[in-house]
C-alpha positions in Angstrom: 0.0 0.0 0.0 1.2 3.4 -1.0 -0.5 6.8 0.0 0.1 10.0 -1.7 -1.0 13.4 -1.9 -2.3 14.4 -5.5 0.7 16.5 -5.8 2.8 13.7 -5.9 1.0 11.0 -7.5 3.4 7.8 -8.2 5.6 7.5 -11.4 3.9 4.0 -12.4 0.9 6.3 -13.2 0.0 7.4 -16.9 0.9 11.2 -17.3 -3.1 11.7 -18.6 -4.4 9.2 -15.3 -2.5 11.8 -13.1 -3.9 14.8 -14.8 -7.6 13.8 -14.2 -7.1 12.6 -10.8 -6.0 15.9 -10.2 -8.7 17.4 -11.2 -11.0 15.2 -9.0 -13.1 17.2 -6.2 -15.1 15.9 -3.0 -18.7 15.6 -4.2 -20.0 16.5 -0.9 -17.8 19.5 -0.1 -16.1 20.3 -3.3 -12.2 20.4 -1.8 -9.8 19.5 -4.3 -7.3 18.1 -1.3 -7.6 14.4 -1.9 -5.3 11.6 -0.5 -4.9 8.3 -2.4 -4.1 5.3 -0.9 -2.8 2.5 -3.8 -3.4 -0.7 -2.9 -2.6 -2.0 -6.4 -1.8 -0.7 -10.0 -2.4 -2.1 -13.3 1.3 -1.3 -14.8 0.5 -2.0 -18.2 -1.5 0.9 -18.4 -0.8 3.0 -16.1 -3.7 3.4 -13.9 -4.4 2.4 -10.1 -6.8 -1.2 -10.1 -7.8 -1.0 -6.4 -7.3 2.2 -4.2 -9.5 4.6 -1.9 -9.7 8.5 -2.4 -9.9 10.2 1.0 -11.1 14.0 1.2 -8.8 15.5 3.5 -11.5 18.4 4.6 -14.3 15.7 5.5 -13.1 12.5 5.5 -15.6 11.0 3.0 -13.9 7.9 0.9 -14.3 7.0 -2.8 -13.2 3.5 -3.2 -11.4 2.8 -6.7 -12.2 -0.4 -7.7 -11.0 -2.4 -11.1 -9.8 0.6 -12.4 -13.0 2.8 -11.5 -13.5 5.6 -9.6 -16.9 5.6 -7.2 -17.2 9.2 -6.1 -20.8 8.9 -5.4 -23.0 11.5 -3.2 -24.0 10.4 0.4 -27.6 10.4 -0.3 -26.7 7.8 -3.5 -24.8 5.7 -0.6 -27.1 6.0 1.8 -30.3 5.5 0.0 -28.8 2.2 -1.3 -28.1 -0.9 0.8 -26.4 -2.5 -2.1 -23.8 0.3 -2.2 -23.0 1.1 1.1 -22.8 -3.4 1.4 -20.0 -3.1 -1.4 -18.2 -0.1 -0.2 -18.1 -1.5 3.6 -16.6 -4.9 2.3 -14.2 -3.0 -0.1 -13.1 -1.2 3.3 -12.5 -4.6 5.3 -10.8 -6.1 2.6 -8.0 -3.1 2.3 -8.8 -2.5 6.5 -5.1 -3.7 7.3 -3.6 -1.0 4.5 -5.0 1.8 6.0 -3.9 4.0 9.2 -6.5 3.1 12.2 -7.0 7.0 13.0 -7.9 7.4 9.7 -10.9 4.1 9.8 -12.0 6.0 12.4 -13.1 9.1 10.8 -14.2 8.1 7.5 -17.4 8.9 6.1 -20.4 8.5 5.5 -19.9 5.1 7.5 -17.3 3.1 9.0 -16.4 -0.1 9.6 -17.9 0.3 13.5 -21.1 0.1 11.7 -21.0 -2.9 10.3 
């Protein structure tokens, strides 16, 4: 597992790939100050196969998962037991990647509420 500020997104990355994740935004509160956790990349072409986009302003997470980026609106997540099932497992599988503090504050739901 690799975290990294936008700013300094790793060199297996395509040059494009970095340029729209940098462009990426919070849905809920619009900041542009993203972390990204990589838990893998698909070297071949450059892009990240499973990570998780944290908002540094509120916490929220954005799973990436096979290669796509799930920035959906809490309402979306909330509203649907089938997503919030998928992100929650997506968080226990990559659980032992991620800084404990920061389990703790994610949003819209965390692992305690499982």
């Amino acid at each position: 597992m690799e975290y990294i500020d936008l700013e300094s997104l790793s060199e297996k990355l395509d040059k494009d790939y970095k340029g729209v994740l940098a462009l990426l935004q919070c849905p809920m509160c619009h900041s542009g100050a993203l972390m990204v956790y990589i838990f893998s990349v698909d070297e071949d072409v450059g892009v990240i196969e499973d990570g998780l986009i944290v908002c540094k302003s509120c916490y929220r997470f954005y799973p990436i998962k096979s290669q796509c980026i799930v920035m959906l609106p809490d309402q979306v997540r909330l509203e649907n037991p089938g997503i919030q099932k998928s992100h929650l497992e997506f968080l226990k599988k990559y659980q032992e990647n991620l800084p404990y503090e920061l389990l703790k504050k994610l949003r819209p739901y965390t692992l305690s509420e499982q």
